[in-house]
C-alpha positions in Angstrom: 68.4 86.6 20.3 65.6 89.3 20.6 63.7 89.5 23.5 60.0 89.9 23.7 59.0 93.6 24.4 59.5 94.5 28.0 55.9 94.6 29.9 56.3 98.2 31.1 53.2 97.7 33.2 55.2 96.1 35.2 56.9 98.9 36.2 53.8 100.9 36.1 54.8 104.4 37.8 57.3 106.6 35.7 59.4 108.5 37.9 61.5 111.2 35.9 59.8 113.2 33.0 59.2 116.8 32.1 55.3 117.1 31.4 54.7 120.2 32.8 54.4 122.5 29.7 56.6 125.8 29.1 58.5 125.9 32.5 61.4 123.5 31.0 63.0 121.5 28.0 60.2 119.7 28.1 56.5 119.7 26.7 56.3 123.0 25.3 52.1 123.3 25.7 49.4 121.9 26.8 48.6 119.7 24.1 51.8 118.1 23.7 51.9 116.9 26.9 48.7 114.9 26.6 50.1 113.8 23.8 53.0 112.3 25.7 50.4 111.0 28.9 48.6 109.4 26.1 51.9 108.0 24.9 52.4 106.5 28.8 49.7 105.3 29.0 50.1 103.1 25.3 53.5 102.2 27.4 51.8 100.6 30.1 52.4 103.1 32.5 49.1 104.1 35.0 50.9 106.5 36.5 54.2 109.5 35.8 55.1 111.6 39.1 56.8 114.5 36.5 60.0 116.5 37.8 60.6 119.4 35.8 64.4 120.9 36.4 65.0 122.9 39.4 68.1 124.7 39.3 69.4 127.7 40.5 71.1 129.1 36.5 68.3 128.1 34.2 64.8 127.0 35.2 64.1 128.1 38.6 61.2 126.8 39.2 59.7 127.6 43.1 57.4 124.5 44.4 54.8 126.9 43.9 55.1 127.0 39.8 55.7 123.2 39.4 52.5 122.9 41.9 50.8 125.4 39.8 51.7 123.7 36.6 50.5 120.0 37.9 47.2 121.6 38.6 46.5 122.7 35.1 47.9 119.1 33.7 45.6 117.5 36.2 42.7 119.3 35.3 43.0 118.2 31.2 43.9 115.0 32.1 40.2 114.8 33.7 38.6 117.0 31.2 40.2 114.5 28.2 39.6 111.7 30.5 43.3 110.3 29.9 43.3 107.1 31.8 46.7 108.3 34.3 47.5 109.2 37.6 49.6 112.2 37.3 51.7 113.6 40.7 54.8 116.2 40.1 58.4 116.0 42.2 61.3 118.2 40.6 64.6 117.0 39.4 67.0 119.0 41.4 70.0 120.1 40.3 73.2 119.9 42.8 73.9 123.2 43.3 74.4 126.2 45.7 70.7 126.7 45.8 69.7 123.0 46.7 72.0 123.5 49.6 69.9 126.0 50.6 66.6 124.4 50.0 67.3 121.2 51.9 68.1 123.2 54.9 64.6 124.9 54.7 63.2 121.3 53.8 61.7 123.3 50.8 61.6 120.0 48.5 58.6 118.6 46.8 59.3 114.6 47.3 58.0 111.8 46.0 57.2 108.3 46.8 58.7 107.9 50.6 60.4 111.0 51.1 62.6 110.4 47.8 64.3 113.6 46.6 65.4 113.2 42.7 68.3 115.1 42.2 71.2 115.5 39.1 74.7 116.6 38.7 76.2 118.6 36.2 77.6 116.7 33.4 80.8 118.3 32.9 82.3 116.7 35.9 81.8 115.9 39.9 80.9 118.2 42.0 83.2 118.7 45.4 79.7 119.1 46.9 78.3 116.0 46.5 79.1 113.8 49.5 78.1 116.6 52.0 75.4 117.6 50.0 74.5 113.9 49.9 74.7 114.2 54.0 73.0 116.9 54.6 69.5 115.8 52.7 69.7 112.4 54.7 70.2 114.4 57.5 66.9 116.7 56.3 64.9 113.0 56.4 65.5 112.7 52.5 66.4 109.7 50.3 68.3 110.9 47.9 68.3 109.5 44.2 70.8 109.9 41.6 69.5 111.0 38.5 70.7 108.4 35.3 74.1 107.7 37.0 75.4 106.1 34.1 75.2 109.2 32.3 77.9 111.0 34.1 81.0 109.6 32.0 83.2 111.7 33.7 83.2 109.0 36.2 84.4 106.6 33.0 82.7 103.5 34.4 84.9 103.4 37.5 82.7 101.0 39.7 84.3 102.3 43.0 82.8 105.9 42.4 79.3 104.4 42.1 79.8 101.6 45.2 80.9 104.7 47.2 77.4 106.6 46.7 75.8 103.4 47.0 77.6 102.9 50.6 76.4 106.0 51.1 72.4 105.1 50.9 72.2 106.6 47.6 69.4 105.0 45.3 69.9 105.1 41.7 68.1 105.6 38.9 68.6 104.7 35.3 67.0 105.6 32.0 65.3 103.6 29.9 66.8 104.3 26.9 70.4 103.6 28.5 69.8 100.4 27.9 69.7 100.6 24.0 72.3 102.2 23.8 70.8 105.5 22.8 73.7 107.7 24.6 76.2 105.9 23.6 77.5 102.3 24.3 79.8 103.8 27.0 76.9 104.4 29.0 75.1 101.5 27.9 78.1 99.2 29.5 77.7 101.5 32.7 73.9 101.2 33.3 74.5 97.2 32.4 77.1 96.8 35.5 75.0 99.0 37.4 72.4 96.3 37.1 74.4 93.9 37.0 75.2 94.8 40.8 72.3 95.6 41.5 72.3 99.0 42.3 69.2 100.2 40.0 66.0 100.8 42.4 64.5 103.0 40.0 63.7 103.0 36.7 62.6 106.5 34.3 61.8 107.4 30.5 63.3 110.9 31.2 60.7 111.7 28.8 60.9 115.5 27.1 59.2 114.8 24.2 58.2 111.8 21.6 61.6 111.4 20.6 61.9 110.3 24.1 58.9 107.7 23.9 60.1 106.6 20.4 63.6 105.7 22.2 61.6 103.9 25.6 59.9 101.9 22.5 62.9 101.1 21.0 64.1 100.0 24.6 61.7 97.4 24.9 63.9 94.2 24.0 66.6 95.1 25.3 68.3 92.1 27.8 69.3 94.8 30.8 65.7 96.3 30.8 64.1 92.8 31.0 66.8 91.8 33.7 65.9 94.9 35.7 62.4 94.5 35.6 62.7 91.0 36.6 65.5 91.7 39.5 63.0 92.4 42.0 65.3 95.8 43.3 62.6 98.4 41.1 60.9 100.5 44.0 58.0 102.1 40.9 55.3 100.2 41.2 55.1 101.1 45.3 55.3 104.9 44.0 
């Protein structure tokens, strides 16, 4: 039977979006991405720390820029009078360069010392394990962007119960849970929960297409049984 839609202030603080306009695939301007914090805030949410990509082939983005980029969406959001609490992080991708920037402790955290972070899709990197190391050895947490997106892992538990013996947190997206990637990763982020692995929780929001997915999330068993598992960390963020 159909659920009731999920109370998503419950969850309150969304932790992986890309509102910052023009220096991503996200919001292209301004005004879209009031448009989406509007959207949020319809959601339930009272607060999005946003983490626009960070990777060394593609969108670059130094702290400065991101910082830069929060200030101006800060500043509308006060002049509009958008009822949200907006902070910016960066979802890093594992590479070369975030080698590098963990060794200069050049990350822009979030929450306690979280550090959001992603793999390519197009299969494991040899990196990960040390790279994993070296940023709790830096005095980050590390989380795993939408885990049960990376389908070159095909579901296999061990791979995930390894990272998770390692300290990593993971976080899942919303619209995983519908199905909207495919029902592959929908069975992944279920036994993910299932486990309970899943400390976080994100829209992964880019645009309304994103927020129209989240909305068609909301009655979905998994997100209910998250919310209600107790394991979420958002609502401390």
């Amino acid at each position: 039977p159909d659920l009731p839609p999920a109370d998503l202030s419950r969850v309150g603080v969304d932790m992986h979006s890309h509102f910052i306009p023009g220096i991503d695939d996200g919001s292209p301007d301004l005004d879209t991405t009031m448009e989406l914090l509007q959207a949020m805030v319809d959601l339930g949410y009272r607060k999005v720390i946003t983490t626009p990509h960070s990777m060394a082939d593609g969108y670059r983005n130094p702290n400065e820029k991101i910082l830069a980029g929060l200030e101006q969406v800060r500043e509308e959001v006060a002049r509009r009078g958008v009822p949200i609490e907006v902070e910016a992080s960066a979802e890093y991708y594992l590479d070369h360069e975030l080698e590098e920037k963990v060794k200069r402790k050049d990350i822009i955290t979030f929450g306690d010392k979280l550090l959001l972070f992603e793999l390519s899709f197009m299969g494991e990197p040899n990196a990960l394990r040390s790279v994993v190391f070296e940023m709790q050895t830096a005095g980050y947490r590390p989380v795993l962007a939408h885990p049960e997106r990376y389908t070159f892992w095909g579901g296999q538990l061990e791979k995930f119960e390894d990272l998770k013996d390692r300290g990593v947190l993971f976080q899942v997206n919303i619209p995983s849970l519908s199905g909207r990637y495919g029902p592959g990763v929908q069975k992944t982020a279920e036994q993910l929960i299932d486990r309970g692995w899943v400390e976080l929780i994100g829209t992964d929001c880019h645009g309304m297409m994103h927020i129209e997915a989240v909305q068609g999330t909301l009655s979905a068993p998994y997100l209910h049984k998250l919310i209600d598992s107790g394991k979420l960390l958002n609502q401390g963020l």
